[in-house]
N, C-alpha and C positions, 0 to 999 in steps of 0.2 A: 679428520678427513672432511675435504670440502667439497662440493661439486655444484658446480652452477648453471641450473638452467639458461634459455634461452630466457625464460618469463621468468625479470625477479621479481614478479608479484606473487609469484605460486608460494603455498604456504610452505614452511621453514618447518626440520625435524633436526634436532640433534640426535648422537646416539653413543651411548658407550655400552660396548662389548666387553665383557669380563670371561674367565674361565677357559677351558681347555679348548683343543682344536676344534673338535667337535661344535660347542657353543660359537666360534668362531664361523664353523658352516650356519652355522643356525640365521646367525647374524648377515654373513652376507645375501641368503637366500629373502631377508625381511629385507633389505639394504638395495636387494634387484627390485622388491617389488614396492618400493615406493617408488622408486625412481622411475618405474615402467607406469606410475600413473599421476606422474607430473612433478611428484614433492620437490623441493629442497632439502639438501643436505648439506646441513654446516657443522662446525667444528667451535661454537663459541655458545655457551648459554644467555647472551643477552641478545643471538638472531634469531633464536627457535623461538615458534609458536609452543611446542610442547619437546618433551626429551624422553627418548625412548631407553630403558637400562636393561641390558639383557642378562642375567644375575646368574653367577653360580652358588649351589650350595650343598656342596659337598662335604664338605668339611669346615670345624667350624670357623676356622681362620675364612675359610673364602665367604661362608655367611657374613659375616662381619665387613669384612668388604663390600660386598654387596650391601650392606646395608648402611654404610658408609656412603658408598658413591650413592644409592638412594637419597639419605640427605643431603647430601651435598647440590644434589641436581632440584630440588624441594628447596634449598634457599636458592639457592641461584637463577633458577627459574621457575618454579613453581607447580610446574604443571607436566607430569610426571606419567608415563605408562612403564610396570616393571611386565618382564617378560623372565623366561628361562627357567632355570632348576628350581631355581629359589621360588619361583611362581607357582612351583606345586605344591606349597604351604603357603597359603595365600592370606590363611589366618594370621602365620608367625607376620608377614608382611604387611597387613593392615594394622598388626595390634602395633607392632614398633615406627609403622610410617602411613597414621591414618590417612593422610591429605593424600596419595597417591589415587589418579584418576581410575587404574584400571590395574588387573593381576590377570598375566596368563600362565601357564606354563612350557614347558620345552615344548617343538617344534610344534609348535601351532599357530602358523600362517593367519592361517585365517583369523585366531582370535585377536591376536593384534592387530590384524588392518582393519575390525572390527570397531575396537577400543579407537584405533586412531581416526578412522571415519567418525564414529558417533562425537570425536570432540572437534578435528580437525578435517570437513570434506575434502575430498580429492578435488582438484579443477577439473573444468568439467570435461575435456579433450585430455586423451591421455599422451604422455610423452614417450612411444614406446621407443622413437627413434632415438634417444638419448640415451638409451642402455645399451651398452655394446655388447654383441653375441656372448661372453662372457661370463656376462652379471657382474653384479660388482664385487667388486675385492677388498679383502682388508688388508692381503697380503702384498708387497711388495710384486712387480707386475711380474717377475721371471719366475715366481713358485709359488705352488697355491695347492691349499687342502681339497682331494678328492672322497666325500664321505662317500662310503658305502653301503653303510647299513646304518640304521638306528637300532636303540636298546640293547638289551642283553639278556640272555637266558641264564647266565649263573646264578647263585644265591650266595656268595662270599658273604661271611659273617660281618664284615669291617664295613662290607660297601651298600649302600641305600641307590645304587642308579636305577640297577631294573623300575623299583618304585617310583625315579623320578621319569624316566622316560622310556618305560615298559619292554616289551618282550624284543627280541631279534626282530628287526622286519628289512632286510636284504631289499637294496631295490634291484631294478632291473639291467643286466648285463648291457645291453643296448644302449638304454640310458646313460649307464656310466660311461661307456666306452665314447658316446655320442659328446656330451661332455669333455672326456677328454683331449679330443680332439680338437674340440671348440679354443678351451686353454690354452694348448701349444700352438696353433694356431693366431692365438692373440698376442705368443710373445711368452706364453710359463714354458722355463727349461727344466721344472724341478715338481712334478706330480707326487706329493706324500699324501699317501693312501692313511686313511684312519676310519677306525670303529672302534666300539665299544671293544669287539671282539673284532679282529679283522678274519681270524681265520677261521672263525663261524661263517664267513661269507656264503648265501645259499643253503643251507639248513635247513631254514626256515620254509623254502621254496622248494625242498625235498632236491635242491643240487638240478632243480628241472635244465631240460635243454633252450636254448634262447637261439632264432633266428635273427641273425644281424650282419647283413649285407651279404644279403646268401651263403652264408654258414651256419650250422649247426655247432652251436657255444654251450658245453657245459657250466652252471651258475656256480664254481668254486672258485679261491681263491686263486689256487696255481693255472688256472684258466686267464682266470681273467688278467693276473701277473704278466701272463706271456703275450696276453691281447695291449697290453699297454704299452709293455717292452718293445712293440713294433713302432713306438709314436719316437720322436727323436728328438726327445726329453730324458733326465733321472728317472727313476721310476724307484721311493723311498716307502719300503713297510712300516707301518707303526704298528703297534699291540695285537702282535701275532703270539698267541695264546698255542704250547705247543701239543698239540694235535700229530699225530702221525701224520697227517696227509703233508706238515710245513715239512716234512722230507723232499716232494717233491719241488718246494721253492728253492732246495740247492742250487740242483742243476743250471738254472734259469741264471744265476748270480755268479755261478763259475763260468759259464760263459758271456757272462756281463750285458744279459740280455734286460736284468734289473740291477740295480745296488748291491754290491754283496752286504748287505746291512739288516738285521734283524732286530726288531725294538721286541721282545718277549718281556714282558713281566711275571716275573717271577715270586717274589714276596719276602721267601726266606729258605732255611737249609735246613730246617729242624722237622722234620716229620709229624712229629706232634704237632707242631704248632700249626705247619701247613695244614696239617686236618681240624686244628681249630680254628683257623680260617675257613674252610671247605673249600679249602684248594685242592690243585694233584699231589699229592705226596710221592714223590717218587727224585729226591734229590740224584740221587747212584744215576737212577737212569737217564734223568737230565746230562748228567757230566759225560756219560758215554753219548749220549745221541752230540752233545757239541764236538767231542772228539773225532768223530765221524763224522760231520758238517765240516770240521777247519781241515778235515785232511782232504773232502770232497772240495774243497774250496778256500784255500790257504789264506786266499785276503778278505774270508769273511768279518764283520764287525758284530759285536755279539751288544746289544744294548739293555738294561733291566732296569728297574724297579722295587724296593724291595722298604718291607714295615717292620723298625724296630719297636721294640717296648710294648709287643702285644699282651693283652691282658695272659697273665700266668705263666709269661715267660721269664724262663728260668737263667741263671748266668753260663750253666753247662748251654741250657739248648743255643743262647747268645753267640756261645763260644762256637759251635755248631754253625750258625752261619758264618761268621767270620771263618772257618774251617772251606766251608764251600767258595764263598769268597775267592778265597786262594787256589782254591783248586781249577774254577772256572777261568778266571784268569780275563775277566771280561772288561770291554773295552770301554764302555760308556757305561755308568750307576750312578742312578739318583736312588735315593733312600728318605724314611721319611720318618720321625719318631711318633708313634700310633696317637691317633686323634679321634677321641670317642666322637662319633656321626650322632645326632640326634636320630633315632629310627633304625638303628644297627646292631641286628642282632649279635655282637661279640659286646656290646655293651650289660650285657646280662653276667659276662663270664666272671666265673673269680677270678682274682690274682691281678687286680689295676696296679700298673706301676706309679710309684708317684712322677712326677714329670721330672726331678734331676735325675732320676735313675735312666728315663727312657730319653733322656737331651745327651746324660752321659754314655749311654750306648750310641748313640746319633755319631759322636765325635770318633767315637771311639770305630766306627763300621768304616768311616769316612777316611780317618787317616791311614785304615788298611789299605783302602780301596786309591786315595792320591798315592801311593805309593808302587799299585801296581799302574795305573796308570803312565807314572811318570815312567817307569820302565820300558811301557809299549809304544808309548811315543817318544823316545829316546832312540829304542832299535829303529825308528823311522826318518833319522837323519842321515841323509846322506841320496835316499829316494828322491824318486820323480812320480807327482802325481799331477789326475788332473784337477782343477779348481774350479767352482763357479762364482763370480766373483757377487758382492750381494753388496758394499759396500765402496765408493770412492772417496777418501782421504786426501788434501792438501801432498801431505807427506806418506803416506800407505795405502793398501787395498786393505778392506777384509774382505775373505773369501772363504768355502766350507769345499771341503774334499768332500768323497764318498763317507768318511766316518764320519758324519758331519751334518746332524740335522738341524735344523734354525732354532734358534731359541733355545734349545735342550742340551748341544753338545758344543765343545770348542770350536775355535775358527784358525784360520790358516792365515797371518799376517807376513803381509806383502810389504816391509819397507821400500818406501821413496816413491816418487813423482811418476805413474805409468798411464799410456792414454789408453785407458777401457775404463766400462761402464757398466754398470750393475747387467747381471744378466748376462756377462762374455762367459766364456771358458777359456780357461790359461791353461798351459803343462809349467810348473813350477818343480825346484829343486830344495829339498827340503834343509835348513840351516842350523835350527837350533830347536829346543823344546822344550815345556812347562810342563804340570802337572794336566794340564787342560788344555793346551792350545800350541799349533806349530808355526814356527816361522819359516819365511822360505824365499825367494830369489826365484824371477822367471829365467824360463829354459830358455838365452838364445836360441835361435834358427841356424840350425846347418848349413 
């Protein structure tokens, strides 16, 4: 990404963003505020004055990455500020890439403009008219991440985030809502809400009441769902954790006041093993409450998550999810074969699988699950939905329905020459289908 001031004298920042949506927010909130005090931002390591890397390190495939694009940006340009997950081992980060200028970690604004002041000052007038109401984006201009909250209050055995970027801290209803408007406003037709937790929204804040434009606003999730449903954009849940109270996100979705779309991570079907996680154990009642969700709402999208090969898991309890699998019948699954976290307590547990055991369950979850898939996008030929297109091709559109979040889930391909542009909505007629992905033919006009 480039963007060019009025003054090309103002000092030059590259930057690469790594990791999930979240780090994504992290990044564009760094990305407003250089811009909001004059910098440059280029897209080439031989125009930066320095390069900013915002690192994930979750897992240890994403450390490794990160610590890759670390060197990479160290030869190439030499002169280096890391930020992000991976910044709250800042040890592991100097010992493997001493010549880095500075180490922050997750959402710390301030430490980074810090690090980049003490090496690179600001000019001395700031450029705040160069930042559109907005901020800047890394998304594509018609959709864009709406964070909610930072951290997490769980303790899942697998996962190290609370530690990298600490407890629940919901922000303000107002805020977000103010925010949102801004967005749509600027041109986003597609608001995906994400958190660690989304449907911990308010918790933290004891669910307090929030004035915001002379209304009295409850701080929950299905509050705030329905304050956004008003704006005249998508309106896409991510890592809605199920909770009683996401009962009442139904409603809202049957009447298409949001997405009928739910991103729940789930993990697995074995009870055991769910509690060796310290997740909910409660697979039976999972499968009734989506029962009761698709009959309240027929065109709901059920999306998950889910770790095979956890430590001491067995080929019965295996067989167990694969069982659930089937039975959920869910629309969108990514899976992941388990990846011992530096600092995660199920790294303690017995029973490590070796890695072909846990690559060979990988395949084996995967080609249950393309096969339900192909089936549910098979019964969807023949349908009319609507599309927002995110792509123009020579020869095609792509475009994402309602099942259909970016990056994560299939796309809706539009063969031949049509005049729209990223950001339209089409009504399309659905033609053929993949395991992943539908084709389809716009709906002449009557």
């Amino acid at each position: 990404m480039q963007i060019s001031p009025h003054d090309t004298t103002a000092p030059s920042i590259g930057f690469i963003s790594l990791g999930c949506p979240k780090a994504t927010v992290d990044s564009e909130v760094i990305l407003t505020r250089l811009r909001a005090e004059g910098y440059k931002l280029v897209s080439d390591y031989a125009e930066a004055d320095l390069v900013i890397v915002n690192t994930c390190g979750f897992i240890e495939s994403a450390v490794e990455e990160s610590l890759d694009a670390i060197d990479e940006a160290l030869a190439e340009n030499g002169r280096v500020i890391v930020t992000g997950c991976l910044g709250a081992r800042a040890e592991q980060v100097r010992a493997a890439c001493p010549e880095v200028l500075a180490v922050t970690g997750p959402q710390d604004l301030a430490g980074v403009m810090a690090a980049v002041h003490a090496e690179l000052p600001a000019p001395h007038d700031a450029f705040s008219s160069l930042v559109p109401p907005q901020g800047i984006r890394l998304t594509p201009r018609h959709y864009a991440y709406l964070k909610i909250a930072e951290g997490c209050n769980h303790d899942c055995s697998f996962c190290i985030i609370p530690s990298l970027r600490g407890p629940l801290v919901s922000r303000p209803m107002g805020e977000l809502l103010d925010e949102a408007g801004r967005l749509v406003e600027a041109g986003v037709r597609e608001l995906l809400v994400i958190a660690q937790d989304s449907s911990a929204y308010g918790l933290d804040l004891g669910h307090r009441t929030d004035i915001w434009q002379a209304r009295a606003l409850r701080s929950d999730i299905a509050t705030l769902a329905r304050e956004l449903g008003e704006l005249p954009a998508w309106v896409r849940l991510h890592y809605v954790y199920p909770y009683p109270h996401v009962d009442r996100l139904i409603p809202l979705m049957a009447e298409g006041h949001i997405l009928p779309y739910l991103d729940m991570p789930l993990q697995h079907g074995s009870e055991r093993v769910l509690r060796a996680m310290r997740r909910p154990a409660a697979s039976e009642r999972v499968l009734e409450r989506l029962a009761r969700w698709r009959a309240d709402c027929p065109d709901l999208v059920m999306r998950s998550t889910f770790i095979v090969g956890f430590p001491g898991e067995t080929e019965a309890e295996f067989e167990e999810l694969l069982d659930f699998l089937r039975a959920a019948r869910l629309d969108r699954v990514g899976c992941f074969a388990y990846s011992p976290v530096a600092g995660a307590a199920a790294n303690a547990l017995p029973g490590a699988l070796p890695e072909e055991v846990r690559q060979e369950r990988l395949e084996r979850f995967m080609a249950v699950q393309a096969a339900i898939s192909r089936e549910k996008l098979a019964a969807r030929i023949g349908a009319r939905l609507i599309v927002l297109v995110d792509e123009v091709r020579d020869d095609r559109l792509l475009a994402r329905g309602p099942a259909d979040a970016p990056e994560i889930d299939g796309v809706v391909v539009v063969p031949g020459a049509w005049d729209s542009e990223p950001g339209d909505f089409i009504e399309v007629e659905v033609t053929d289908a993949t395991e992943h992905d539908l084709w389809a033919r716009p709906v002449e006009d009557d």
